[in-house]
N, C-alpha and C positions, 0 to 999 in steps of 0.2 A: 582574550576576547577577540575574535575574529571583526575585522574592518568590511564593514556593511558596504563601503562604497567598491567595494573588489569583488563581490557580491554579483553574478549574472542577472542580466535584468531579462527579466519576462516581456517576450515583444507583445507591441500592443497589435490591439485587436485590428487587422486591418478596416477603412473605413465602408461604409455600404452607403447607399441612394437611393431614395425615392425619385423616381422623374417623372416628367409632363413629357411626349412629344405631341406635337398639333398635325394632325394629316393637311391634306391639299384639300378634302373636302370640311374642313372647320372641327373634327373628331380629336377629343383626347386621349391618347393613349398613355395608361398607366404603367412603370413598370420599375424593377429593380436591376444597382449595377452597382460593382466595385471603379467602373470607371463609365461615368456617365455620357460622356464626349464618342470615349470610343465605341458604346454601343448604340448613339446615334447615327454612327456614321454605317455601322451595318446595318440599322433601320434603311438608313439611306439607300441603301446598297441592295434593298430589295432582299436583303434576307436578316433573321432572327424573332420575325413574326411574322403571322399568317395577317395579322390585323393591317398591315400597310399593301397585301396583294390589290386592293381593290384604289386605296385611294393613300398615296407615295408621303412617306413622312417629309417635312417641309422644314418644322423648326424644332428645337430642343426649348420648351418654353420654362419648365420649374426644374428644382434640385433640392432637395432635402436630404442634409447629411441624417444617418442614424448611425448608434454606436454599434451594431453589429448587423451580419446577415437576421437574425431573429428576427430584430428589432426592424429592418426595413420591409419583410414579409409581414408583420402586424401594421404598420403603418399603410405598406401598398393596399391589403385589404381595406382597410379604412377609407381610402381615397379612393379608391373605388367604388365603394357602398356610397361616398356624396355625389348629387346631383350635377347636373352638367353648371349649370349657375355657381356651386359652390367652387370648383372647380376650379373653375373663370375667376373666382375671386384669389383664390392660392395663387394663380398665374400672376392678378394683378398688384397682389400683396410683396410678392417676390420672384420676378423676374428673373428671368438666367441672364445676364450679363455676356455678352455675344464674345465667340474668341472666334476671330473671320467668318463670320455668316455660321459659327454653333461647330465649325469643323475642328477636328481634331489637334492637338499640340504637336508639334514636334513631329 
């Protein structure tokens, strides 16, 4: 009988993210990412939306793991369809935890 633990293991599913960023004029923007930090910082940067041309992303405010890419395009849609108020309350339910002013690791 062959030993299970010699067995390859199946890699797991990399992780995905629902995120908040907050413009400079008070706007949520909704969106997905395998790495949430670093595709704030190209918000930052003036590029990977059209949505920050007008008014410059500021903070990284929410994070919502999901267990795959699916799962976080069902979810983005979802958060999208609620209201600006509801929103606000995600943000204020669970905060992103600042790593230097939301900027990137390492």
């Amino acid at each position: 009988m062959p030993d299970s633990s010699s067995a390859p293991e199946t890699p797991a599913a990399k992780p995905w993210f629902v995120y908040l960023v907050r413009a400079a004029n008070g706007a949520l923007y909704c969106g997905i990412s395998d790495d949430p930090h670093k595709r704030f910082a190209k918000h930052q940067s003036g590029k990977g939306a059209r949505f920050f041309y007008s008014s410059p992303a500021q903070a990284l405010v929410y994070i919502e793991p999901c267990a795959g890419k699916g799962d976080a395009l069902r979810r983005e849609r979802a958060v999208k369809a609620l209201s600006k108020l509801a929103k606000e309350a995600l943000v204020a339910a669970a905060p992103v935890i600042a790593l230097a002013d939301n900027a990137p690791s390492g």
